[in-house]
N, C-alpha and C positions, 0 to 999 in steps of 0.2 A: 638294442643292436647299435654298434659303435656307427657314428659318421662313413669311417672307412671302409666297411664292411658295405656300407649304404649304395654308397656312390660308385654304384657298377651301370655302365649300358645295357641296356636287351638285345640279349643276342641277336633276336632275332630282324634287328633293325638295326644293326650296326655299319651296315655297308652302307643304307640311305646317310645317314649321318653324315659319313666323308663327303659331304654335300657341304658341311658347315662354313669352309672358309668363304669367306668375301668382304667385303671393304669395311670399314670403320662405319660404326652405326652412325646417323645422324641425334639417335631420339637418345642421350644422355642427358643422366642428373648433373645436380652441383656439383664443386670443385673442379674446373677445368683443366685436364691432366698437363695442362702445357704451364700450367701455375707453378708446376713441381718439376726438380730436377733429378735427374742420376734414377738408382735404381727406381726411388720410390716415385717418380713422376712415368719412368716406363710401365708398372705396377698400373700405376692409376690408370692410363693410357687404356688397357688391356681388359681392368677391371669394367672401367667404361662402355666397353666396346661390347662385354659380355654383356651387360646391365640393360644397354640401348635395344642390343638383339633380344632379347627374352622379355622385355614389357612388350616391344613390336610383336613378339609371335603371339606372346597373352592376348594384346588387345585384336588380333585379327584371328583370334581362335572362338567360333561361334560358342556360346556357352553350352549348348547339348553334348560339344567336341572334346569340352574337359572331362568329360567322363570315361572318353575313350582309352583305354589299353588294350595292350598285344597280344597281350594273353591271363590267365590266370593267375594275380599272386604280384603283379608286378606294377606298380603306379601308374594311377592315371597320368591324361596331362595335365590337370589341376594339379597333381599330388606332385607334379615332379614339380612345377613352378613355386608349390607352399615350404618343398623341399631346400630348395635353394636361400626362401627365406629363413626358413627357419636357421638353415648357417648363418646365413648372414647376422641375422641378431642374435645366436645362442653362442656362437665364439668369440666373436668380441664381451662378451658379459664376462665368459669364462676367466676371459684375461686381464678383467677387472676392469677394463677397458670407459667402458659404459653399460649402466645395467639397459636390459629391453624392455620394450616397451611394454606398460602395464598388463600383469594378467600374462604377459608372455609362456606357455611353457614349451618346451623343446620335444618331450615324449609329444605323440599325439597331434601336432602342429600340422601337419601334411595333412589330415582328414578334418580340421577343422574349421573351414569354411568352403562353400559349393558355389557360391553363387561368382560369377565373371566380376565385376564390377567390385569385389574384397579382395579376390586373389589377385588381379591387376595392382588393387591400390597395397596391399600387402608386399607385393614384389617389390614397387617403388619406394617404399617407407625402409624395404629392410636394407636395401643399399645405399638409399639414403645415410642409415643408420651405420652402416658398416662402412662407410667412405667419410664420414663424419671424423668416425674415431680413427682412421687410417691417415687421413691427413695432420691431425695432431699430435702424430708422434714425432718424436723425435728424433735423431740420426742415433744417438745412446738408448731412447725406448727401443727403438726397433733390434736392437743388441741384448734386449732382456731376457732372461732365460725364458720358457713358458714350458708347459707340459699340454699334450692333447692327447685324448685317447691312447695313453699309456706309451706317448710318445714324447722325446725330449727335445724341443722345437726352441724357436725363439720367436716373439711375438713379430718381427719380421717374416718366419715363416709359417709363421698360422693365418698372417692374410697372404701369403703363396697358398696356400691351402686354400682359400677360399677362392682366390683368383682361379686355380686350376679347378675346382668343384665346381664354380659357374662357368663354366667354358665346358666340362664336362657335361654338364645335364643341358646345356645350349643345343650339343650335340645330340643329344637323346630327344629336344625337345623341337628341332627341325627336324629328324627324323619321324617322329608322329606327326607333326604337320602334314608331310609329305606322304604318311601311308593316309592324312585324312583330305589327302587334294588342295592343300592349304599352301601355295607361294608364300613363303617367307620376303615380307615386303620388302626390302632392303635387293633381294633377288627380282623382286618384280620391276622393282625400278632400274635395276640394271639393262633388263631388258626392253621396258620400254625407251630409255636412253639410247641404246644398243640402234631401234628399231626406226628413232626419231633420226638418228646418225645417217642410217642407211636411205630413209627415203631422200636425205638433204643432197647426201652423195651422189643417188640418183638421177635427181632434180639436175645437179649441174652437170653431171654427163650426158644431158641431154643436149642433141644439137640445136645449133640455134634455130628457131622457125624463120626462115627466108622464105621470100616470094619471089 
């Protein structure tokens, strides 16, 4: 089954989801999107931002929790994060880009490893991997023709592809969060900021203690 076809939300959690927006993650890999200008440093920017939010929700997603889905037939939340990687390193290979990493295959990739502590480090290898080869193209590579799944793309938009797939299942992957009671940390510290704000406020609207 094509990528394209893959990369749908669950129905039945799609309105948790529009929960996704909030700030620029802090927890990003290498390349620093401000290195880069024009389209492809807004790219990076974005890509980042998905990358930082999705190792955060892995790493505070108990591992009993990745087993969890919504219903029958439809990935866990391990499978949605092995999902992600598996884009990440099977499209750049595609595109001659860089091949992946040893042993890598793309069939099968989403049910092949269970435990927290692989799919974590799998998430971070694969956009590692995929912001690697994203940064070394060139203003001419990124004008290449490419083909993906029977579509006629250019290797500029096959990492739009990947940027909107991981913001995609970001989306599907706060939304299990949130059916398993799991603050997406980036949300938790908003609130506790929020919360630090208000006692401060408080504090000084108080009147002064005279005698």
């Amino acid at each position: 089954m094509s990528l394209a076809r893959n990369c749908r939300i669950v129905a039945s959690v799609t309105a948790l989801a529009l929960a996704a927006v909030g700030p620029l993650s802090a927890h990003e890999g290498g390349h620093d999107p401000s290195s880069f200008t024009g389209v492809k440093g807004d790219m990076m920017l974005w890509i980042s931002d998905a990358e930082g939010k999705l190792i955060e929700l892995a790493e505070a997603t108990p591992e009993k929790k990745l087993t969890y889905r919504p219903t029958k037939g439809v990935r866990s939340s391990g499978e949605v994060f092995l999902h992600v990687a598996a884009a990440n390193f099977g499209i750049p290979a595609m595109l001659g880009i860089q091949p992946p990493p040893a042993g890598f295959k793309f069939d099968g990739y989403e049910q092949s490893m269970t435990k927290k502590d692989d799919i974590v480090k799998a998430l971070k290898d694969s956009f590692a991997h995929m912001k690697e080869g994203f940064a070394h193209l060139s203003d001419a590579d990124m004008e290449t023709p490419a083909e993906l799944f029977g579509m006629k793309t250019t290797r500029r938009g096959a990492y739009m592809l990947l940027l909107s797939h991981a913001h995609e299942h970001l989306g599907q992957s706060i939304a299990y969060a949130r059916s398993n009671g799991i603050v997406p940390p980036w949300t938790a510290r908003e609130m506790q900021a929020a919360a630090a704000r208000e006692k401060k406020e408080g504090e000084a609207a108080k009147p002064a203690n005279t005698k």
